[in-house]
N, CA, C and O atoms as a CHARMM CRD file, in Angstrom:
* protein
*
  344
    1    1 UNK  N    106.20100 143.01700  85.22700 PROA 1      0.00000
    2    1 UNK  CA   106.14400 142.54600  83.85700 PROA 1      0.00000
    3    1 UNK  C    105.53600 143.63400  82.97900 PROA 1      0.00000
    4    1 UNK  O    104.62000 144.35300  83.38000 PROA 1      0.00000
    5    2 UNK  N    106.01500 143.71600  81.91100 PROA 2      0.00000
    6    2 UNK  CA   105.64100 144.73500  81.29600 PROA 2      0.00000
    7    2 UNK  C    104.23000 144.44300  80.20100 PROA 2      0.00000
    8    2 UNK  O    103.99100 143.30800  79.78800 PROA 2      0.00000
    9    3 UNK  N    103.47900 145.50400  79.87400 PROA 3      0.00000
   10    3 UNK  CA   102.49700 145.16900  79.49900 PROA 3      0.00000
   11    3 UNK  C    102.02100 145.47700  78.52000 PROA 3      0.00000
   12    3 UNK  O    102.00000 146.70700  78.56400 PROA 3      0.00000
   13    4 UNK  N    101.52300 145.09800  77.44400 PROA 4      0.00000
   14    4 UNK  CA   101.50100 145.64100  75.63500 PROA 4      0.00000
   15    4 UNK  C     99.79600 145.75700  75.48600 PROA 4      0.00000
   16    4 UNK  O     99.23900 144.68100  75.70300 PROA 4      0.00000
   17    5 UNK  N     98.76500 147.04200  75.10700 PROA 5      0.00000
   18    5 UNK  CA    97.38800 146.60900  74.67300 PROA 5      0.00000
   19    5 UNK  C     97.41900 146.00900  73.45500 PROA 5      0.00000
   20    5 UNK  O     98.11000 146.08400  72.43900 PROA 5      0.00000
   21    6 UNK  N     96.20900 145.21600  73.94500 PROA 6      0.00000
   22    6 UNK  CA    96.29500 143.87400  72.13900 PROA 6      0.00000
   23    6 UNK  C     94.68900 144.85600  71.60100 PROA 6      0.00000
   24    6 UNK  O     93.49100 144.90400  71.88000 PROA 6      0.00000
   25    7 UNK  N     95.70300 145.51100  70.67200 PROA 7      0.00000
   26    7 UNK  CA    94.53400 146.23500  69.44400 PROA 7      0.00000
   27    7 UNK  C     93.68200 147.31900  70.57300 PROA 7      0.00000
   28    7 UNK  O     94.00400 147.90400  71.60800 PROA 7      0.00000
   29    8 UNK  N     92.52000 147.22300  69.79900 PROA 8      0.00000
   30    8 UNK  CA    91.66700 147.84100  70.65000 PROA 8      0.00000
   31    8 UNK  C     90.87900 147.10600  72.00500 PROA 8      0.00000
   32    8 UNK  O     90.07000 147.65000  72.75600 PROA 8      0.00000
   33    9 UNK  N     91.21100 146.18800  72.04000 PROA 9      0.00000
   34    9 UNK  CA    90.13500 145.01100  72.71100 PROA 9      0.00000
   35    9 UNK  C     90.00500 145.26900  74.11700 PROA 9      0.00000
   36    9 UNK  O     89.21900 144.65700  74.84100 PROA 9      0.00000
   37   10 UNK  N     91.10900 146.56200  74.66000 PROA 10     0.00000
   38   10 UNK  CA    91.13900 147.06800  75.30700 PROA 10     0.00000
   39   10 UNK  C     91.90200 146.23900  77.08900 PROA 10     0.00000
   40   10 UNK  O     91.89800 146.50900  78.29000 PROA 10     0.00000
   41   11 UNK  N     92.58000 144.90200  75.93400 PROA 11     0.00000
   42   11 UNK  CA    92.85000 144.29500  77.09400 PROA 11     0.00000
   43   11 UNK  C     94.32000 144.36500  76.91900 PROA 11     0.00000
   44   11 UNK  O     94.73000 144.66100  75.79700 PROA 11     0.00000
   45   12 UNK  N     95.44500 144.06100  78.17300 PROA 12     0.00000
   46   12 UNK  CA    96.51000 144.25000  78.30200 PROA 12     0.00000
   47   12 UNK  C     97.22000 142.79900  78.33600 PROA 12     0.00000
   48   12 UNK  O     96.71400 141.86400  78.95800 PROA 12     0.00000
   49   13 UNK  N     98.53400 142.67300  77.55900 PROA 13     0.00000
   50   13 UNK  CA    98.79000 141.25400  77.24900 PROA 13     0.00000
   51   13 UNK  C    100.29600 141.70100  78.21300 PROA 13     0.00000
   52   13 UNK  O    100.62600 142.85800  78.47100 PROA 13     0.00000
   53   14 UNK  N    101.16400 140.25000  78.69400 PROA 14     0.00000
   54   14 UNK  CA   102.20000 140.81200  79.17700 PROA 14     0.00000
   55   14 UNK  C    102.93600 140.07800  78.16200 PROA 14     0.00000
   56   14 UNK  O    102.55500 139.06500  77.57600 PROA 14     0.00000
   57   15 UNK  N    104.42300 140.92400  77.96900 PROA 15     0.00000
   58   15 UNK  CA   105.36600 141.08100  76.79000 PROA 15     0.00000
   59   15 UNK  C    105.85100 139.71000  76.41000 PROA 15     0.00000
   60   15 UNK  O    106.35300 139.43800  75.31900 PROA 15     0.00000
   61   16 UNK  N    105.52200 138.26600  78.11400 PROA 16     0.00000
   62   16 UNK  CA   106.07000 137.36500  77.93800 PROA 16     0.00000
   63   16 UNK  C    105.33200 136.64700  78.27900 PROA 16     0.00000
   64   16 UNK  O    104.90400 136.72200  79.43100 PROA 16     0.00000
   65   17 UNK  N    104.76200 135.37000  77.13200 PROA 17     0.00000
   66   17 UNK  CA   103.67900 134.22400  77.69600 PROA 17     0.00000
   67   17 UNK  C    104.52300 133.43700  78.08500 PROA 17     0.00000
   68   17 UNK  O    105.71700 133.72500  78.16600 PROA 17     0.00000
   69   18 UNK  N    103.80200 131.81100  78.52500 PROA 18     0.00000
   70   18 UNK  CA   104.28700 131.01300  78.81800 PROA 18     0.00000
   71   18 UNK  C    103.89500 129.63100  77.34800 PROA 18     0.00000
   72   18 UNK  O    102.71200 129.42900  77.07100 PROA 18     0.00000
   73   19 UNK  N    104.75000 129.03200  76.76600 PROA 19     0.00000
   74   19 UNK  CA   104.65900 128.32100  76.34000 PROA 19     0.00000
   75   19 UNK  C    104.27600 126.78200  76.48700 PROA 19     0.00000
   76   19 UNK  O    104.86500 126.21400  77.40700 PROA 19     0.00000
   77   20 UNK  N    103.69800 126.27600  75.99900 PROA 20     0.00000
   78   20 UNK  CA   103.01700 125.01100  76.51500 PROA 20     0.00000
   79   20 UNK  C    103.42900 123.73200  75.54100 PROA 20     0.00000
   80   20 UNK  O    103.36000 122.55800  75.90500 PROA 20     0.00000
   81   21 UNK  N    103.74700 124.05400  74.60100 PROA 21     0.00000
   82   21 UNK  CA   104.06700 122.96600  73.50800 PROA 21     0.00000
   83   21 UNK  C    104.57300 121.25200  73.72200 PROA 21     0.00000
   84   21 UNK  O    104.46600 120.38700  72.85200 PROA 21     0.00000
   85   22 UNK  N    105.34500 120.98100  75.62600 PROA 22     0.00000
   86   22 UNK  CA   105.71500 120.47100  75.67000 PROA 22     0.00000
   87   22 UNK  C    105.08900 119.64300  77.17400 PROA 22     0.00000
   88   22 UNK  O    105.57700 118.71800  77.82300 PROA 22     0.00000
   89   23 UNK  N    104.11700 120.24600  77.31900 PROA 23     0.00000
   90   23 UNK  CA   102.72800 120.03400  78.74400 PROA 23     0.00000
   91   23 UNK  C    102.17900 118.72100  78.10900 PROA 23     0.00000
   92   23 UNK  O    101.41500 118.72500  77.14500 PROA 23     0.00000
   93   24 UNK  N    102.62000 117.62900  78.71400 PROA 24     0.00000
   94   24 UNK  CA   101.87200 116.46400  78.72300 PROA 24     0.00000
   95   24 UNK  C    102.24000 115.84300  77.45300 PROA 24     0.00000
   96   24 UNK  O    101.31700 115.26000  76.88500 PROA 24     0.00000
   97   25 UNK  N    103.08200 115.83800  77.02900 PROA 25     0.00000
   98   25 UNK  CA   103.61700 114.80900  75.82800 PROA 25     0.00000
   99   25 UNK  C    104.68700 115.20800  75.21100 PROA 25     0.00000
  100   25 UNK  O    104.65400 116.43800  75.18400 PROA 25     0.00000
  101   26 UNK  N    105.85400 114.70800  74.57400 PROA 26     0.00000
  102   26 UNK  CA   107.03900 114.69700  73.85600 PROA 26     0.00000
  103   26 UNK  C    107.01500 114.75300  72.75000 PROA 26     0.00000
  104   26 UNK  O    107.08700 113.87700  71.88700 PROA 26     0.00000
  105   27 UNK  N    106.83200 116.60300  72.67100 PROA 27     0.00000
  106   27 UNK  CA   106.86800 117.17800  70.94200 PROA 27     0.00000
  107   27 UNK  C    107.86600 117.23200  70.82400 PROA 27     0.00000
  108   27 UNK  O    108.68900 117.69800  71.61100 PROA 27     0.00000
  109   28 UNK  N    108.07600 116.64200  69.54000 PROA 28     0.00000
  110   28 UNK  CA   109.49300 116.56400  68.68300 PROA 28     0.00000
  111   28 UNK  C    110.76500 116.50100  69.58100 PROA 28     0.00000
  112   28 UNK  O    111.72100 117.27600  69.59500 PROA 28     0.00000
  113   29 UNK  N    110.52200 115.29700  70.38300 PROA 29     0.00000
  114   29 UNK  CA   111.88900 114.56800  71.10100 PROA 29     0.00000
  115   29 UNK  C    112.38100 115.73500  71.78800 PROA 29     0.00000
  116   29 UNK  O    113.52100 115.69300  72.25200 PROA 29     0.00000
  117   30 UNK  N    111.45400 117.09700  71.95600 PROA 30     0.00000
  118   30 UNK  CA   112.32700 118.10300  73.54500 PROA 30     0.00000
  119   30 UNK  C    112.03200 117.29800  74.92100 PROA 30     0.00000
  120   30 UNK  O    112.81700 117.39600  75.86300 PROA 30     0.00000
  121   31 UNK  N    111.03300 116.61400  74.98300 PROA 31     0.00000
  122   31 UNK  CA   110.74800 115.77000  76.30600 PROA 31     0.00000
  123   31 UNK  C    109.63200 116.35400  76.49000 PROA 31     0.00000
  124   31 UNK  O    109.19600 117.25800  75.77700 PROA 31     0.00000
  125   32 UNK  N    108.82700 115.65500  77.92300 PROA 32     0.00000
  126   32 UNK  CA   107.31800 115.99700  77.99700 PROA 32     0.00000
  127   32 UNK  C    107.77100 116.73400  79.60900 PROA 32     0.00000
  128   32 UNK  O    108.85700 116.73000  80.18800 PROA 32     0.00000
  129   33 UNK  N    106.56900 117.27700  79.96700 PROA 33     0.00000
  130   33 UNK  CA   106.71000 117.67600  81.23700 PROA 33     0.00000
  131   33 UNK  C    105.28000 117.13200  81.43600 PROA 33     0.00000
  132   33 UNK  O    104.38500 116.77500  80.67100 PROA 33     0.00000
  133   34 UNK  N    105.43700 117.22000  82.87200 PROA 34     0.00000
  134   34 UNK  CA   104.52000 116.10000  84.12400 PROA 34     0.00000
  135   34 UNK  C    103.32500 117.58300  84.22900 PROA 34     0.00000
  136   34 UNK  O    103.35500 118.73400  83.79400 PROA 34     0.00000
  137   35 UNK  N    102.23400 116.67500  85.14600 PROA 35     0.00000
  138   35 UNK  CA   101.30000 117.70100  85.45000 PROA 35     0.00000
  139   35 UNK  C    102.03200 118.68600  87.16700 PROA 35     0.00000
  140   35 UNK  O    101.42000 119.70600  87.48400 PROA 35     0.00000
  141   36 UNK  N    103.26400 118.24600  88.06600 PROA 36     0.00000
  142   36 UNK  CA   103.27800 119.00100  88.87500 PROA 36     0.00000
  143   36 UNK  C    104.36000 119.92500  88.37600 PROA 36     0.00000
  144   36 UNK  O    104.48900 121.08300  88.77300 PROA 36     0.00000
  145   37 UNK  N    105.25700 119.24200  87.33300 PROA 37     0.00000
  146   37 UNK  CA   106.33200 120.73000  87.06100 PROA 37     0.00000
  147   37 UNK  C    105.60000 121.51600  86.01400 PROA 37     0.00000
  148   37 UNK  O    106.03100 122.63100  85.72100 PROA 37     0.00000
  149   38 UNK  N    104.62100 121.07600  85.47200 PROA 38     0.00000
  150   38 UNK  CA   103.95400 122.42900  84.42500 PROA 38     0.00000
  151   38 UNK  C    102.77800 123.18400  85.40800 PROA 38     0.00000
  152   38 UNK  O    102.20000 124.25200  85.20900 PROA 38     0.00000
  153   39 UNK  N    102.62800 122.12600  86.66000 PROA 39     0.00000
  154   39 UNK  CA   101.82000 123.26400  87.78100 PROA 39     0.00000
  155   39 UNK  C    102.93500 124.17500  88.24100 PROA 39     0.00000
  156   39 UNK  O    102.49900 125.31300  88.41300 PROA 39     0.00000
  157   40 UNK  N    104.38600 124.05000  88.53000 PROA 40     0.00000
  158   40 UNK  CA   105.02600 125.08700  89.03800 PROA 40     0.00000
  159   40 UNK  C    105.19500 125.40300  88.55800 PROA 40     0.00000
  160   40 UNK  O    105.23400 126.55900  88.97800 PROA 40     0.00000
  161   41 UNK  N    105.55800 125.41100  87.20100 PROA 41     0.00000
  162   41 UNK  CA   106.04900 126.83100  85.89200 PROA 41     0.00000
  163   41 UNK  C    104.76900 127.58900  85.54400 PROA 41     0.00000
  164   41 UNK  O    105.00100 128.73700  85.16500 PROA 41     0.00000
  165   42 UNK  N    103.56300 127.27000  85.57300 PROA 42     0.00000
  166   42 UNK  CA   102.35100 127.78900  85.43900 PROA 42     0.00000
  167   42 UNK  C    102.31100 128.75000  86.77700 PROA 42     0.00000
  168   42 UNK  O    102.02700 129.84900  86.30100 PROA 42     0.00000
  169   43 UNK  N    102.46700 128.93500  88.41400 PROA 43     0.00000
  170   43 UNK  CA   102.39200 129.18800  89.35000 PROA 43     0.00000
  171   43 UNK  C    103.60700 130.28500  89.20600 PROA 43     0.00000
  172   43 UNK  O    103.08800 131.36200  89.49700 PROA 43     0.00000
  173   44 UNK  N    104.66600 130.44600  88.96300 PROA 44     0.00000
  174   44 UNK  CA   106.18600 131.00200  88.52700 PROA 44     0.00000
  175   44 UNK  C    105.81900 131.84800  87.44000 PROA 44     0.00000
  176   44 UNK  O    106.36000 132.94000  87.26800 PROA 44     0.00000
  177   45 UNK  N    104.93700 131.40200  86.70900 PROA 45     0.00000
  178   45 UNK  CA   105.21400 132.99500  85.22900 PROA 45     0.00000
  179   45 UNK  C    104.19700 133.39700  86.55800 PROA 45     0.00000
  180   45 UNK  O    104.71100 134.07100  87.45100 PROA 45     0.00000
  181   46 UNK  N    102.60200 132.94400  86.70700 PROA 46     0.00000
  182   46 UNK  CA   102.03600 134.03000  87.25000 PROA 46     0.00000
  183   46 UNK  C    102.43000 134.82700  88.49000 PROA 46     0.00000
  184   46 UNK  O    102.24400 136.04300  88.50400 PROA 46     0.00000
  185   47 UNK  N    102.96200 134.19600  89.52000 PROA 47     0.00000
  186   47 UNK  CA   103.79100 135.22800  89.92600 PROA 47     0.00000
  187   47 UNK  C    104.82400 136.30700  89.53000 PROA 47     0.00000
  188   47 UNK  O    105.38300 137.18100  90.19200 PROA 47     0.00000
  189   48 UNK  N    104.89600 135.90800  88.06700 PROA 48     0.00000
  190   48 UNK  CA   105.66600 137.23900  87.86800 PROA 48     0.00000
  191   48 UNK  C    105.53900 138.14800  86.58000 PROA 48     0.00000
  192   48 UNK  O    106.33300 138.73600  85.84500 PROA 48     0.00000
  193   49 UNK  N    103.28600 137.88300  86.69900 PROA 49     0.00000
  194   49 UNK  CA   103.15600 139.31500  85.65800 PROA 49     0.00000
  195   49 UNK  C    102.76100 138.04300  84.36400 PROA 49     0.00000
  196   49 UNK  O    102.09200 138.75800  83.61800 PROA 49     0.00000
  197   50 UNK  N    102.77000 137.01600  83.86300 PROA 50     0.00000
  198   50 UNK  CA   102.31600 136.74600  83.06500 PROA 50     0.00000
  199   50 UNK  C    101.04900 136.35200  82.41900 PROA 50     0.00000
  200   50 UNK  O    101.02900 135.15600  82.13100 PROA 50     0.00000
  201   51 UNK  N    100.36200 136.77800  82.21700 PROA 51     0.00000
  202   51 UNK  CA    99.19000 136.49900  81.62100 PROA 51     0.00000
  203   51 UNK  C     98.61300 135.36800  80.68400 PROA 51     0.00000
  204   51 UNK  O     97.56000 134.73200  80.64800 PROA 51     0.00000
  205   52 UNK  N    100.09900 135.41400  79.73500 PROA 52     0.00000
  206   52 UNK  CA    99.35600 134.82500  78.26100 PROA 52     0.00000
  207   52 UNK  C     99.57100 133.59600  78.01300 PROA 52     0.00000
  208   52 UNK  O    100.75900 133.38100  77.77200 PROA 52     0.00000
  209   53 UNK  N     98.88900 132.66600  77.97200 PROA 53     0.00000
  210   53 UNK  CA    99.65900 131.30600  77.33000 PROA 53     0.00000
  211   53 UNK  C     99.09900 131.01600  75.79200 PROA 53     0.00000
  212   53 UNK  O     98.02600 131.02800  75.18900 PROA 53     0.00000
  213   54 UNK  N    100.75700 130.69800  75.49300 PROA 54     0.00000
  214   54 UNK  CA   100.67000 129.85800  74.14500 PROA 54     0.00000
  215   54 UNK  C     99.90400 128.55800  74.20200 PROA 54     0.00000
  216   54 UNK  O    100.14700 127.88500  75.20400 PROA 54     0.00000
  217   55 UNK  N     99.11600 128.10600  73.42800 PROA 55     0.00000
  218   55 UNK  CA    99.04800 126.85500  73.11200 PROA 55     0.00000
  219   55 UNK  C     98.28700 126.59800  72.35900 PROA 55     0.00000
  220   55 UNK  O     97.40900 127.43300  72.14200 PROA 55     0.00000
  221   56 UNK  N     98.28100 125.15400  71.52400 PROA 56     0.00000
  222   56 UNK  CA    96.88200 124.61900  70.13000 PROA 56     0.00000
  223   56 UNK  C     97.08000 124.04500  70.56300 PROA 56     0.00000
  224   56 UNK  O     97.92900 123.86100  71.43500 PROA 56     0.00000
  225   57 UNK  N     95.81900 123.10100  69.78900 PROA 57     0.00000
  226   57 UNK  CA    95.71300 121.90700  69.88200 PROA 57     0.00000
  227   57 UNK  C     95.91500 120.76100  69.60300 PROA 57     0.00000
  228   57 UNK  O     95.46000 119.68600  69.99500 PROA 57     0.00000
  229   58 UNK  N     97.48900 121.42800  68.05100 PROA 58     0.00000
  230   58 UNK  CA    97.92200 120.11500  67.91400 PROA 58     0.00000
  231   58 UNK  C     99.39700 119.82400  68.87700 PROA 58     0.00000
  232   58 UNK  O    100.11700 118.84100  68.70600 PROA 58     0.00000
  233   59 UNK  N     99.64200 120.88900  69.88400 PROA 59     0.00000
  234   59 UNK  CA   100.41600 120.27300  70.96700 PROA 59     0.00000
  235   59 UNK  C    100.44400 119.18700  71.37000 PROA 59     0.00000
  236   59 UNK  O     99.56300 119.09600  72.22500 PROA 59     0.00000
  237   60 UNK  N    101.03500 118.14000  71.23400 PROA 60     0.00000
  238   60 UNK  CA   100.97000 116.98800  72.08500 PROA 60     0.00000
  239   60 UNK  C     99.84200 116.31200  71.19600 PROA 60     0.00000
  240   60 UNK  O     99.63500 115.16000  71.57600 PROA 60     0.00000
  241   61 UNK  N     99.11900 116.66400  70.21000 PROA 61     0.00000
  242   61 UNK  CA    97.55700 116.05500  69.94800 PROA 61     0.00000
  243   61 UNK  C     96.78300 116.24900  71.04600 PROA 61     0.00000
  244   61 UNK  O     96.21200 115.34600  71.65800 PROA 61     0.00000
  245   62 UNK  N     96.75300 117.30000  71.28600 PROA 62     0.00000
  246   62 UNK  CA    95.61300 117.87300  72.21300 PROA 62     0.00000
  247   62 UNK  C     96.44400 117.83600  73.88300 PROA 62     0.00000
  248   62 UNK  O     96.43600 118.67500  74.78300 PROA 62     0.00000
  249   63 UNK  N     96.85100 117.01500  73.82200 PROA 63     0.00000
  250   63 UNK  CA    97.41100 116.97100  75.57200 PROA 63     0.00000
  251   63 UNK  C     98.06300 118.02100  76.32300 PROA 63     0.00000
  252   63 UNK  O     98.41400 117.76700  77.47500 PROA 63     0.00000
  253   64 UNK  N     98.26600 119.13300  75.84200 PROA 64     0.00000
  254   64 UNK  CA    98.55000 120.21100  76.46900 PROA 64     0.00000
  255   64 UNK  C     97.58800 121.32300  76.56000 PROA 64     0.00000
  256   64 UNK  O     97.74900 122.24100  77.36400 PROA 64     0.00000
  257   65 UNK  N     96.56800 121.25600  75.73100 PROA 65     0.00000
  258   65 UNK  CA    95.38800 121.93100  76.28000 PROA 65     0.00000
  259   65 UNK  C     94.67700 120.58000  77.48200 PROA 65     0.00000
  260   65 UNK  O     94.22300 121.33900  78.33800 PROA 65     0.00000
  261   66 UNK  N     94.42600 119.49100  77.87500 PROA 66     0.00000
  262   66 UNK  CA    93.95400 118.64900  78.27400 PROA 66     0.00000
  263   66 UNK  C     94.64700 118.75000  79.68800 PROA 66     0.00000
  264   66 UNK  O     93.91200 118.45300  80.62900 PROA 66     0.00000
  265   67 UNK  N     96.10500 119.16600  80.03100 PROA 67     0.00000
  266   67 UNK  CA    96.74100 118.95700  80.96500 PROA 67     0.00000
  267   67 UNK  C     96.49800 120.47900  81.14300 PROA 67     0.00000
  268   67 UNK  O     96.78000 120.67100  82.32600 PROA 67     0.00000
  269   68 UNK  N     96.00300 122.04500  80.42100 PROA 68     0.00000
  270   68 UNK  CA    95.93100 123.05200  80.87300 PROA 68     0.00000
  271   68 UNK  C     94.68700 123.33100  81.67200 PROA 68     0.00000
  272   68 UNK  O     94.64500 124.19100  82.55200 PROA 68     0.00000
  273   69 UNK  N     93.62700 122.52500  81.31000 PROA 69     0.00000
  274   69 UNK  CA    92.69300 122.70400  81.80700 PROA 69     0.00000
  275   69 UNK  C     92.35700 122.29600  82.79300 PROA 69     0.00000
  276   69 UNK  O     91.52500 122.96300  83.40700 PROA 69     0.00000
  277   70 UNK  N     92.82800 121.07900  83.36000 PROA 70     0.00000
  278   70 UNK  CA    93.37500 120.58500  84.47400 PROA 70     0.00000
  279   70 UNK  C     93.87400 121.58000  85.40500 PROA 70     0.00000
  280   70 UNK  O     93.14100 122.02800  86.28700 PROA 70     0.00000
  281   71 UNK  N     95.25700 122.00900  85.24200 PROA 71     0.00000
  282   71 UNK  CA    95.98000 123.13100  86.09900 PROA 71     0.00000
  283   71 UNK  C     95.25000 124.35400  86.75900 PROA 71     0.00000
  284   71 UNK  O     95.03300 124.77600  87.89500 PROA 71     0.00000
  285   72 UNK  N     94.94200 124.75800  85.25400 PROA 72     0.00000
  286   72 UNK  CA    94.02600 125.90300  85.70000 PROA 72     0.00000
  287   72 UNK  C     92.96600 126.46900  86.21600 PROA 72     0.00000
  288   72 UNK  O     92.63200 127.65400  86.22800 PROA 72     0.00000
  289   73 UNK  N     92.29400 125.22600  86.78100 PROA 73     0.00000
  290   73 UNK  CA    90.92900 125.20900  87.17200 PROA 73     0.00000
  291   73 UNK  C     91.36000 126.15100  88.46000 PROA 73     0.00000
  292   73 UNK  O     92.48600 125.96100  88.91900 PROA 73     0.00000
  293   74 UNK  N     90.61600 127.03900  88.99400 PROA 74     0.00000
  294   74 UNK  CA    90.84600 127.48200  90.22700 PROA 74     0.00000
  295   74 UNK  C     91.84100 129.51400  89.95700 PROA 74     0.00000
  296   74 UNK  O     91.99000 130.38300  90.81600 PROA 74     0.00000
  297   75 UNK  N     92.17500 129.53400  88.81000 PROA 75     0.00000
  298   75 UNK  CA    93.21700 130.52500  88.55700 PROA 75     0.00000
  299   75 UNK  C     92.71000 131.03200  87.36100 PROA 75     0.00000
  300   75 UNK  O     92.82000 132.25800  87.34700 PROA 75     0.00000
  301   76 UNK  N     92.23100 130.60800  86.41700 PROA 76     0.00000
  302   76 UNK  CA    91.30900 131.00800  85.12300 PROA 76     0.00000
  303   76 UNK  C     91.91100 132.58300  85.27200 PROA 76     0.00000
  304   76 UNK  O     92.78400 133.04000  84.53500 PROA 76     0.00000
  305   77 UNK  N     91.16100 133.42900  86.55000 PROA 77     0.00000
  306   77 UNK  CA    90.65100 134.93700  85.99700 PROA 77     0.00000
  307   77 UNK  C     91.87600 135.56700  85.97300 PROA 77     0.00000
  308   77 UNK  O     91.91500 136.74900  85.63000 PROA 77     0.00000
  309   78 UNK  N     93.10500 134.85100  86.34700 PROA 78     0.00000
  310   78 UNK  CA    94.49100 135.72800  86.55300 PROA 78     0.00000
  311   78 UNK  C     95.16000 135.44800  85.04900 PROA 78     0.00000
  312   78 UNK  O     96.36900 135.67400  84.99000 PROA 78     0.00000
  313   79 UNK  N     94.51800 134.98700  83.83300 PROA 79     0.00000
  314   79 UNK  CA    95.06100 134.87400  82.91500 PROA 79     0.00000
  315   79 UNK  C     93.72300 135.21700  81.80500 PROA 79     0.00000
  316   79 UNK  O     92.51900 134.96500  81.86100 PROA 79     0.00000
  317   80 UNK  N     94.72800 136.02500  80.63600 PROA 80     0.00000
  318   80 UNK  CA    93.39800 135.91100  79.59200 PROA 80     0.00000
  319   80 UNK  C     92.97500 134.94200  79.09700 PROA 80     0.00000
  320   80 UNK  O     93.85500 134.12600  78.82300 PROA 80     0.00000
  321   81 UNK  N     91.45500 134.50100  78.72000 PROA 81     0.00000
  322   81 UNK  CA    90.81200 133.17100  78.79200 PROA 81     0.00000
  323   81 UNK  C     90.22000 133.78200  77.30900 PROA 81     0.00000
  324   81 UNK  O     89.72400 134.90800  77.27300 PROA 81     0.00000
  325   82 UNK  N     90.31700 132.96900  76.15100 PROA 82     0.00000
  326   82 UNK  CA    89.48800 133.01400  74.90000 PROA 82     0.00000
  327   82 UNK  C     88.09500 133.53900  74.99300 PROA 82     0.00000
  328   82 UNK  O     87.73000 134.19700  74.02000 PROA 82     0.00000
  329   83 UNK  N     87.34800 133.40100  75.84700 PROA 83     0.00000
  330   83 UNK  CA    85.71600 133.77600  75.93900 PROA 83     0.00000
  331   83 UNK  C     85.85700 135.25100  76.09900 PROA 83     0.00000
  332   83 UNK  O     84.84100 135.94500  76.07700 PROA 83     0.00000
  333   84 UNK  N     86.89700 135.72300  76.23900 PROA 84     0.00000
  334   84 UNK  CA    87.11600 137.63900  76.74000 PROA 84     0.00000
  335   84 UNK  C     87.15000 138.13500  75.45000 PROA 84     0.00000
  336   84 UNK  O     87.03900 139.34700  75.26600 PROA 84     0.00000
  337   85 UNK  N     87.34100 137.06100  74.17800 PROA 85     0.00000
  338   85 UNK  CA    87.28000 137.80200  72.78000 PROA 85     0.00000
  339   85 UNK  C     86.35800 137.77200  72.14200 PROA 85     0.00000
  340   85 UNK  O     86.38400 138.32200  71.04100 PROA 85     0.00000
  341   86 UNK  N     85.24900 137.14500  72.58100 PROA 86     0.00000
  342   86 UNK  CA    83.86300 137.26800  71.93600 PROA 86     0.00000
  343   86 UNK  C     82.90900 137.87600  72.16500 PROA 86     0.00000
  344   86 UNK  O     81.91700 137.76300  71.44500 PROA 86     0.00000
């Protein structure tokens, strides 16, 4: 996966996140996804180089950060985590 530096921050982003918009609830009638197929698409980018995930918090009204934090418990350091920008 290819890899872009974000600014100076000296950290490396890869060219392709994973989007979340649709993790745990049915934004705008695309359909929702479950907590084990957004565990295998979460498991699938990182095997192949992805780092970054999209997501707010008005996803779902919060439920896709709620269902990320869930997933990710255990894998955190293989992705950039917000606390690396402060």
């Amino acid at each position: 996966m290819k890899k872009n530096k974000l600014g100076r921050s000296g950290l490396e982003v890869s060219a392709l996140s994973l989007g979340t918009m649709n993790f745990g609830a049915d934004w705008h009638k695309i359909g929702a996804i479950d907590d084990k197929t957004a565990s295998s698409l979460i498991d699938l980018a990182v095997e192949r180089g992805v780092n970054l995930i999209d997501t707010a918090d008005i996803y779902g009204r919060g439920a896709s950060e709620e269902m990320l934090g869930r997933l990710l418990k255990g894998r955190r350091k293989k992705l950039l985590a917000h606390d690396r920008f402060l």
